[in-house]
BALOBA-1460 file (C-alpha; in Angstrom, 3 decimals):
// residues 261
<rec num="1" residu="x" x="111.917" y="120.922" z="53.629"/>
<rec num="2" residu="x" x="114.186" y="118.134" z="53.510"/>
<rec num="3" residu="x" x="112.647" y="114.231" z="53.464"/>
<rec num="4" residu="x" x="114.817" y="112.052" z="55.265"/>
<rec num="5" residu="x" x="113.158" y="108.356" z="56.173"/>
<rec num="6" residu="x" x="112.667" y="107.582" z="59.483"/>
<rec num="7" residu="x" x="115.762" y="104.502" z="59.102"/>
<rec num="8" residu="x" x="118.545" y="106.894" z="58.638"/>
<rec num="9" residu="x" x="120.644" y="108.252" z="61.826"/>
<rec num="10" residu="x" x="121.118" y="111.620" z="61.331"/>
<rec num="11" residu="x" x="123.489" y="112.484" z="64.020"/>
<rec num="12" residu="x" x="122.805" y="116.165" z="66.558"/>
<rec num="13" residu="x" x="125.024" y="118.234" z="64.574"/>
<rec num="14" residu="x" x="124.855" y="117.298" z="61.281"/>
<rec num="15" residu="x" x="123.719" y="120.077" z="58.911"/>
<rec num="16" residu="x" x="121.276" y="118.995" z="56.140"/>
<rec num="17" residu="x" x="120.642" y="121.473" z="53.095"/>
<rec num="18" residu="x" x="117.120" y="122.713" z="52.015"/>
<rec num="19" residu="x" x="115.362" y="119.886" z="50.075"/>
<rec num="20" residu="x" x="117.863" y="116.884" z="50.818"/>
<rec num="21" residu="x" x="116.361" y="113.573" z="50.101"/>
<rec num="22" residu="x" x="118.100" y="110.644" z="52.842"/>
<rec num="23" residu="x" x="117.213" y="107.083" z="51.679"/>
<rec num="24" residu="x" x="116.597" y="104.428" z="54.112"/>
<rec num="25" residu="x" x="119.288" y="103.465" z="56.483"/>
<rec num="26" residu="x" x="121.535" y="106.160" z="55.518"/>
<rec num="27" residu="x" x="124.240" y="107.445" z="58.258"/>
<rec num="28" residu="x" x="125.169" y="111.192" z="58.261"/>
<rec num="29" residu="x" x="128.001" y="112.093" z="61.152"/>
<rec num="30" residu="x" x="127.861" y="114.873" z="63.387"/>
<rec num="31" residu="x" x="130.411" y="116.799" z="61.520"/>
<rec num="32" residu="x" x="129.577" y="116.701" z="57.787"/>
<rec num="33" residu="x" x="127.667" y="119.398" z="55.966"/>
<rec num="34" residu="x" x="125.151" y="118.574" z="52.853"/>
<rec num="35" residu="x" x="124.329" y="121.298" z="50.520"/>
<rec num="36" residu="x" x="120.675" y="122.121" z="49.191"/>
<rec num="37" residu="x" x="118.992" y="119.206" z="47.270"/>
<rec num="38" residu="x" x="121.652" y="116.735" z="47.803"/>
<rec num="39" residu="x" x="120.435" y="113.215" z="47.811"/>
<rec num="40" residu="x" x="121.737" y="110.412" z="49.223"/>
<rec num="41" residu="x" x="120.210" y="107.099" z="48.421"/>
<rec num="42" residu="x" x="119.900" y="104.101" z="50.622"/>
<rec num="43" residu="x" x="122.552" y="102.977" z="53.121"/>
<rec num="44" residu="x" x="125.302" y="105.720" z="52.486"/>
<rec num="45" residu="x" x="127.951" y="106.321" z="55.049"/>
<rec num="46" residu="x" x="128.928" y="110.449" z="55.164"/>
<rec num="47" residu="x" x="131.140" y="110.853" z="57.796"/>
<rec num="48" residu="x" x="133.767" y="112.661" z="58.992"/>
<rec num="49" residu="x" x="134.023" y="116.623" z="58.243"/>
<rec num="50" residu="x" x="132.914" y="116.208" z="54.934"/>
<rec num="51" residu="x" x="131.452" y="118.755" z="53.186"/>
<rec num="52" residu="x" x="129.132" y="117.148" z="49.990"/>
<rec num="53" residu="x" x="127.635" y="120.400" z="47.466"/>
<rec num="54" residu="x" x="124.367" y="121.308" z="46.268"/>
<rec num="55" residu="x" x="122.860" y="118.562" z="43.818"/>
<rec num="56" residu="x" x="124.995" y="115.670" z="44.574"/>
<rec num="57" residu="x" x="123.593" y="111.944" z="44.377"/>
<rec num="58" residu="x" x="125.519" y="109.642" z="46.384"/>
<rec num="59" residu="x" x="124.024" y="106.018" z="45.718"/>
<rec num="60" residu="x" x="123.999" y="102.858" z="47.554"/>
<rec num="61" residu="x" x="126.878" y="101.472" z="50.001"/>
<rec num="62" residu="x" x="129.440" y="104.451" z="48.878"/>
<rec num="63" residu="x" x="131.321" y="105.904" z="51.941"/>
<rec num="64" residu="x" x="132.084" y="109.254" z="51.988"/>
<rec num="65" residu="x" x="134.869" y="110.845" z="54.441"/>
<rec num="66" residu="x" x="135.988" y="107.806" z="55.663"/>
<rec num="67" residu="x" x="139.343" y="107.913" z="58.042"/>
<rec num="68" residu="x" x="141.931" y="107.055" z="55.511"/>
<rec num="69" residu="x" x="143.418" y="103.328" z="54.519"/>
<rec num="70" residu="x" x="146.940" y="104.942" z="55.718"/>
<rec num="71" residu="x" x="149.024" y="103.711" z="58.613"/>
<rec num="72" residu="x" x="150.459" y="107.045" z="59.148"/>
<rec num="73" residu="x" x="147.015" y="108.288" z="60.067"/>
<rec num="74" residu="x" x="147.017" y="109.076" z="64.105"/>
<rec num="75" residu="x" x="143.024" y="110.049" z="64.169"/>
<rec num="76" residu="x" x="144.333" y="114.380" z="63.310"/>
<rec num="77" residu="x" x="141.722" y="116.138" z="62.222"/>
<rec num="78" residu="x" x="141.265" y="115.784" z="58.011"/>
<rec num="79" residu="x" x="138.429" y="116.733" z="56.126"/>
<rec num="80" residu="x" x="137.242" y="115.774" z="52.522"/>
<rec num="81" residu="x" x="135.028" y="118.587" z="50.231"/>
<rec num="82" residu="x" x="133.005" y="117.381" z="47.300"/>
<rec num="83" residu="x" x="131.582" y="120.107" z="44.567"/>
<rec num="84" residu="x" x="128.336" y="120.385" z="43.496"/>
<rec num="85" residu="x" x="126.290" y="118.465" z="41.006"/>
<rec num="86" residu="x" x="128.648" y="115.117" z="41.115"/>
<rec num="87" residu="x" x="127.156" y="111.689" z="40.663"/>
<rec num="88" residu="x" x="128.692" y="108.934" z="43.177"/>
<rec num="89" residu="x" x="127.655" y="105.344" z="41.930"/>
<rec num="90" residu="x" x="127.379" y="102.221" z="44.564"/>
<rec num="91" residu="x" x="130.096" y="101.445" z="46.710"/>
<rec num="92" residu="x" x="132.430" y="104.121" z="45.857"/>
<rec num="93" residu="x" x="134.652" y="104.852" z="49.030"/>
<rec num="94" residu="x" x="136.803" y="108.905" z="49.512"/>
<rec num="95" residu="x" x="138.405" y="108.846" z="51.882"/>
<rec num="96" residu="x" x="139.494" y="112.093" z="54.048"/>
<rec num="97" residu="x" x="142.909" y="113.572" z="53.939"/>
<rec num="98" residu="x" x="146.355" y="113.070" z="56.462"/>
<rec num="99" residu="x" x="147.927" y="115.786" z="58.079"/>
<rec num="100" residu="x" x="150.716" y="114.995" z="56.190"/>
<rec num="101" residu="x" x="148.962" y="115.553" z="52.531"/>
<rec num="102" residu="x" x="147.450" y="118.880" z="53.427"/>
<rec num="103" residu="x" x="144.723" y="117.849" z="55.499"/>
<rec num="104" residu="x" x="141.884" y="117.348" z="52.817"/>
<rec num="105" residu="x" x="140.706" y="115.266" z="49.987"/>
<rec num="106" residu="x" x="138.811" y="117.705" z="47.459"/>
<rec num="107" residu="x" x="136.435" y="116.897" z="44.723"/>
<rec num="108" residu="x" x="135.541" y="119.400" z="42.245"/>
<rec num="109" residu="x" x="132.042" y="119.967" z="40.257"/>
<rec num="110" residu="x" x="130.081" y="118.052" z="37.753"/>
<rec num="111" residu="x" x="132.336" y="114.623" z="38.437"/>
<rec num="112" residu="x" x="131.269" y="110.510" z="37.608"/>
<rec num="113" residu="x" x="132.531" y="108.741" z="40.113"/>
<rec num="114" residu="x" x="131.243" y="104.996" z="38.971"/>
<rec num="115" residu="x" x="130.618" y="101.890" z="41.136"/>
<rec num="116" residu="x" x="133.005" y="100.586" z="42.832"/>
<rec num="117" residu="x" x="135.785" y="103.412" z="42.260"/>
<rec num="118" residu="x" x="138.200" y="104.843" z="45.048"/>
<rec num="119" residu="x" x="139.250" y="108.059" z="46.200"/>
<rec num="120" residu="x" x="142.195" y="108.322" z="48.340"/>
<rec num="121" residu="x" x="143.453" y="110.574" z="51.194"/>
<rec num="122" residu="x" x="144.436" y="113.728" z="50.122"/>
<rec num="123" residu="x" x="143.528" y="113.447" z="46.593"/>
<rec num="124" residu="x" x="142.696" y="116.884" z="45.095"/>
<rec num="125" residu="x" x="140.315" y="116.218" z="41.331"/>
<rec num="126" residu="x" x="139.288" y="118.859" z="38.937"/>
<rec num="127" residu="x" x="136.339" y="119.680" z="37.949"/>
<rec num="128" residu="x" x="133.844" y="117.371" z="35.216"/>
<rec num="129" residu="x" x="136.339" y="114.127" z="35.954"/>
<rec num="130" residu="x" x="135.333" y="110.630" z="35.379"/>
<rec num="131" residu="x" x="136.589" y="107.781" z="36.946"/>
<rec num="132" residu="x" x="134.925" y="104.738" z="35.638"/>
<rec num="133" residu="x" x="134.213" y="101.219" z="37.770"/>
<rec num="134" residu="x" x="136.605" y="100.310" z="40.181"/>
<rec num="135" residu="x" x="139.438" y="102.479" z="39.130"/>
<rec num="136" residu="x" x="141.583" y="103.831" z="41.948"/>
<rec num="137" residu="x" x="143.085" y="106.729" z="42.594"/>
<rec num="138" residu="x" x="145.807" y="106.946" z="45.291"/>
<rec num="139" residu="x" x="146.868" y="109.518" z="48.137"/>
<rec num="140" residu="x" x="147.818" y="112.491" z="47.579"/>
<rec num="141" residu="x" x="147.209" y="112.040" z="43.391"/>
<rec num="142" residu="x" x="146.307" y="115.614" z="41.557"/>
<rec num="143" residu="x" x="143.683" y="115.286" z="38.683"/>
<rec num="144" residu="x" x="143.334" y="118.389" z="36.277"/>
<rec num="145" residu="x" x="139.710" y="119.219" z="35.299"/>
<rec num="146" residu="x" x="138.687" y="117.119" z="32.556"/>
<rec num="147" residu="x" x="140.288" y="113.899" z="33.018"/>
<rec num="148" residu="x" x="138.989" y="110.473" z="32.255"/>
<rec num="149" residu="x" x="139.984" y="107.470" z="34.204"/>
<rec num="150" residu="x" x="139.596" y="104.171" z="32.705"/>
<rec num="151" residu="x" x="137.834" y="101.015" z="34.050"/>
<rec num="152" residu="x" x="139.931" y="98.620" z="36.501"/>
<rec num="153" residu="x" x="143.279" y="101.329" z="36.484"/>
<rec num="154" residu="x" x="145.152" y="102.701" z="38.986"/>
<rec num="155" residu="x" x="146.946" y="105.945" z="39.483"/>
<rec num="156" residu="x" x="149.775" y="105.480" z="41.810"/>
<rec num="157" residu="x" x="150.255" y="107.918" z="44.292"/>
<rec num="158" residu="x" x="151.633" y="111.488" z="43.804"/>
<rec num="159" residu="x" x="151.504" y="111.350" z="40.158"/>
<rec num="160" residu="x" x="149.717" y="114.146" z="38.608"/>
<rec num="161" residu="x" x="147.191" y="114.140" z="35.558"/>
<rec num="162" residu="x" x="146.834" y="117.097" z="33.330"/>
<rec num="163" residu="x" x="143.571" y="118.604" z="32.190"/>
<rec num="164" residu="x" x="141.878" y="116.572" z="29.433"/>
<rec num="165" residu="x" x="144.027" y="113.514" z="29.682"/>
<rec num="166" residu="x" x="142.905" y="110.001" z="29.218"/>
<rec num="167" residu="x" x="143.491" y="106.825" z="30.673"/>
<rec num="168" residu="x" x="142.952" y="103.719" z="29.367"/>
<rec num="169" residu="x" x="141.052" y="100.994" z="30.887"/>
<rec num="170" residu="x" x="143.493" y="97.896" z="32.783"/>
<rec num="171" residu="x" x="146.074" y="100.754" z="33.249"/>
<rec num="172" residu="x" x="148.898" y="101.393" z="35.776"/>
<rec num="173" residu="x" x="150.126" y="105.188" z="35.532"/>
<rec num="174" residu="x" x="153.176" y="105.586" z="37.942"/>
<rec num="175" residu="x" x="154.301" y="108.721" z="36.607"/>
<rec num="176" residu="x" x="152.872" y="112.317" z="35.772"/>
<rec num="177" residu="x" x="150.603" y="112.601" z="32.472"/>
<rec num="178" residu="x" x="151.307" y="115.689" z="30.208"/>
<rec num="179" residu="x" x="147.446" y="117.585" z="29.524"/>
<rec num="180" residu="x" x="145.415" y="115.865" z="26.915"/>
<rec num="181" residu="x" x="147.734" y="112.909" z="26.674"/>
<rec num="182" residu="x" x="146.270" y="109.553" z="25.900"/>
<rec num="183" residu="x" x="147.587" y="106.426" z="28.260"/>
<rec num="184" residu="x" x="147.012" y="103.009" z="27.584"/>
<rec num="185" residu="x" x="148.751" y="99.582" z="28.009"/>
<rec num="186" residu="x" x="149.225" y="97.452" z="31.321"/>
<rec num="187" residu="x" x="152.348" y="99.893" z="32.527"/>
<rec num="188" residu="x" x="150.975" y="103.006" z="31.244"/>
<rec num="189" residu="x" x="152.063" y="104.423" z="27.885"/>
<rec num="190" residu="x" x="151.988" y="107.818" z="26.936"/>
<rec num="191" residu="x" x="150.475" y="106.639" z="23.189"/>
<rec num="192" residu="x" x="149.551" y="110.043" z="21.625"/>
<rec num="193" residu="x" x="146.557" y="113.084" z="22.404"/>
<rec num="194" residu="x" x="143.077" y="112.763" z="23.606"/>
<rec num="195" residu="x" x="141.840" y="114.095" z="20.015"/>
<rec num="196" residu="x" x="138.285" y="112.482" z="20.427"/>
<rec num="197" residu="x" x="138.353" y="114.323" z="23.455"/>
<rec num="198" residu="x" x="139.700" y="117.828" z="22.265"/>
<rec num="199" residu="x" x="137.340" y="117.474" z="19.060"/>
<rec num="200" residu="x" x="134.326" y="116.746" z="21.564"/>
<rec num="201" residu="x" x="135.170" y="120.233" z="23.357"/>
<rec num="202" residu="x" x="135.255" y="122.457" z="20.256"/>
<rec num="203" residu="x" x="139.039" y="122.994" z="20.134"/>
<rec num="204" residu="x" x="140.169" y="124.466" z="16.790"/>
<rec num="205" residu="x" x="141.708" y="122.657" z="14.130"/>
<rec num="206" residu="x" x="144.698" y="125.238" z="14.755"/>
<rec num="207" residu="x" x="145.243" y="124.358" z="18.409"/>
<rec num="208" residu="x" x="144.795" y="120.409" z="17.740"/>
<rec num="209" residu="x" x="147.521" y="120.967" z="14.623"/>
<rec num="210" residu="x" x="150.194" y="122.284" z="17.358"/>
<rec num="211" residu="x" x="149.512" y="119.962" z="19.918"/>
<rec num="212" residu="x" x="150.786" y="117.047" z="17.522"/>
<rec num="213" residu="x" x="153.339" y="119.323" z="16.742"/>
<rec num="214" residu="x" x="154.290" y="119.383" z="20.263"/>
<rec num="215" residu="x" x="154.344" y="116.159" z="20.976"/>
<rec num="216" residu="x" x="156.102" y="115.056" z="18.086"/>
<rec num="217" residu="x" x="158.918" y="117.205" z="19.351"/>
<rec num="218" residu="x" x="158.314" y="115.989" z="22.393"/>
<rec num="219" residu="x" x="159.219" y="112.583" z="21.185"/>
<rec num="220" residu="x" x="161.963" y="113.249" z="19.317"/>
<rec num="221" residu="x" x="163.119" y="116.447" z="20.122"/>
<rec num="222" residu="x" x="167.163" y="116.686" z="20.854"/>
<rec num="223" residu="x" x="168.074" y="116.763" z="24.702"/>
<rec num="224" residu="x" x="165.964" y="115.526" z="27.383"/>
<rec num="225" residu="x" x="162.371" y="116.081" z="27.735"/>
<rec num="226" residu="x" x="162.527" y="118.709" z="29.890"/>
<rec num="227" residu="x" x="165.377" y="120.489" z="27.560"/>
<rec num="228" residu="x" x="162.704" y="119.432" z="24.772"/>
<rec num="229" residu="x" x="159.648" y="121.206" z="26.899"/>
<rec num="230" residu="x" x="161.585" y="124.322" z="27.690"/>
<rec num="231" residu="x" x="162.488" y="124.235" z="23.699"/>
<rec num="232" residu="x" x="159.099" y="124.270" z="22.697"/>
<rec num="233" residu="x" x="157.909" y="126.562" z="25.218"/>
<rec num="234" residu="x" x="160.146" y="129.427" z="23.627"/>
<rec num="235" residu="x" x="158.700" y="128.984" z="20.239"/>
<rec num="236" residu="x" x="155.027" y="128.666" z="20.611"/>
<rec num="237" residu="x" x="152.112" y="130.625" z="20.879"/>
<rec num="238" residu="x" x="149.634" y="127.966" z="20.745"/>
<rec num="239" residu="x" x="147.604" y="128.518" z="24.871"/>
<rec num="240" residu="x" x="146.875" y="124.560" z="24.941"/>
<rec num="241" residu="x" x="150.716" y="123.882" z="24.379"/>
<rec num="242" residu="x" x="152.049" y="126.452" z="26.979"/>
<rec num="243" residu="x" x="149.395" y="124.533" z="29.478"/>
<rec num="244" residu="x" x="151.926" y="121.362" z="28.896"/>
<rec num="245" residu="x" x="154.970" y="123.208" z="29.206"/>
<rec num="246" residu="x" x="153.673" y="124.925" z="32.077"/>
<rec num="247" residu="x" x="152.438" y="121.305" z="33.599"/>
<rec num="248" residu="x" x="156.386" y="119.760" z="32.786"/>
<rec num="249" residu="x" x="158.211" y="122.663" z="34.241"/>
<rec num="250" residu="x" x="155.880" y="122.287" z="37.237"/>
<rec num="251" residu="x" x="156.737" y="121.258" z="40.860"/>
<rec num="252" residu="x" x="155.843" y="117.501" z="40.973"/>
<rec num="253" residu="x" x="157.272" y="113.914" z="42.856"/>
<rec num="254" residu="x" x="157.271" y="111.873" z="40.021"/>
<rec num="255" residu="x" x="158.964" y="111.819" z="37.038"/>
<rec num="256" residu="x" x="156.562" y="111.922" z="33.470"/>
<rec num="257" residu="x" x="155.149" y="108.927" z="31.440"/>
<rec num="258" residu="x" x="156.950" y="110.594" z="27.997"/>
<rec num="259" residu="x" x="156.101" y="109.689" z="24.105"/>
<rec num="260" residu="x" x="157.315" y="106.214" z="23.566"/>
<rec num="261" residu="x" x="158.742" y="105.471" z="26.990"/>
């Protein structure tokens, strides 16, 4: 029940979903699987083992499950798995994952993925995440559910973003962002909270109170901001501030963008 026009190469192999719609001169590789009602619109690359989920729209010139833009890469067998429901503007490119980085790229549900943005190997992003014209996001990045990624910025590899940060637009994060925080400037700065952002999502005046509570001790705390973190952790109840504890006492490569610094 799918329509698929008679330009595109599907190639023998290839499984196609129950009312898929393939634009003109679309190419879908032998290996990748589309879920029910996904549509691809014209000239889209899927390729790869790439798994793309129910209700996706890929638009024009994005390539999906691409070999990845790293020299380490030998041709080992990666994958890349996209969610359901995500919108993919023009010329986006995600690219599979490196034996090295786990093997896989993985997209959640419900994401914006604007024109012109990148995805690279190994990348693992949350659910409802937007990352907004030509942002990139490097290998082996983690993005919480949540997260917005400005216009023209770049996350460095390995750094981690916590659920319901934000990152300005023209911005360079090199190092981990607590959950809700609020980046901006040309060498990211951890600048406050993503209030619009909590207050959008219903939080409770209670829980936004002791998250600036938190990160004023954060800030300015005694001992470092770990000894600061493990501090706070001991002497709040508040479930949004125990996320950020739990995200700084976490396993990570990088150290964090902190208040001020």
């Amino acid at each position: 029940m799918s329509q698929i026009h008679p330009s595109a190469v599907i190639e023998p192999g290839a499984t196609i979903g129950e009312g898929c719609e393939i634009g003109p001169f679309c190419m879908v590789g032998a290996d990748v699987t589309l879920g029910e009602r996904v549509v691809l619109k014209s000239h889209v690359v899927v390729t790869g083992e790439t798994e793309i989920g129910a209700e996706t729209t890929v638009f024009s010139f994005a390539v999906i499950g691409e070999i990845p833009q790293d020299l380490k890469f030998k041709g080992e067998k990666s994958r890349t798995v996209i969610g359901a429901r995500n919108r993919i503007r023009e010329h986006v490119t995600i690219n599979a994952g490196t034996e090295g980085g786990g093997g896989v790229t993985r997209i959640g549900d419900d994401g914006l993925f604007m024109a012109g943005c990148h995805i690279a190997h190994d990348a693992q992003i949350g659910d409802r995440v937007i990352v907004v014209n030509s942002a990139a996001v490097a290998g082996h990045c983690v993005i919480e559910d949540d997260v917005i990624i400005g216009g023209l910025s770049g996350i460095h590899q390995w750094v981690r973003i916590g659920r319901g940060a934000i990152i300005g637009a023209v911005t360079m994060v090199t190092n981990d962002v607590i959950p809700y925080g609020l980046v901006q400037a040309p060498r990211g700065e951890l600048d406050g909270l993503n209030l619009v952002g909590l207050k959008r999502r219903g939080v409770s005046r209670a829980d936004i109170t002791a998250l600036r509570a938190a990160f004023q001790m954060l800030a300015q705390g005694e001992g470092t901001f770990q000894e600061r973190a493990r501090r706070l952790g001991e002497e709040t109840d508040s479930a949004y501030v125990q996320e950020i504890i739990a995200f700084i006492t976490g396993a990570s490569d990088r150290s964090f963008l902190t208040p001020g610094g």
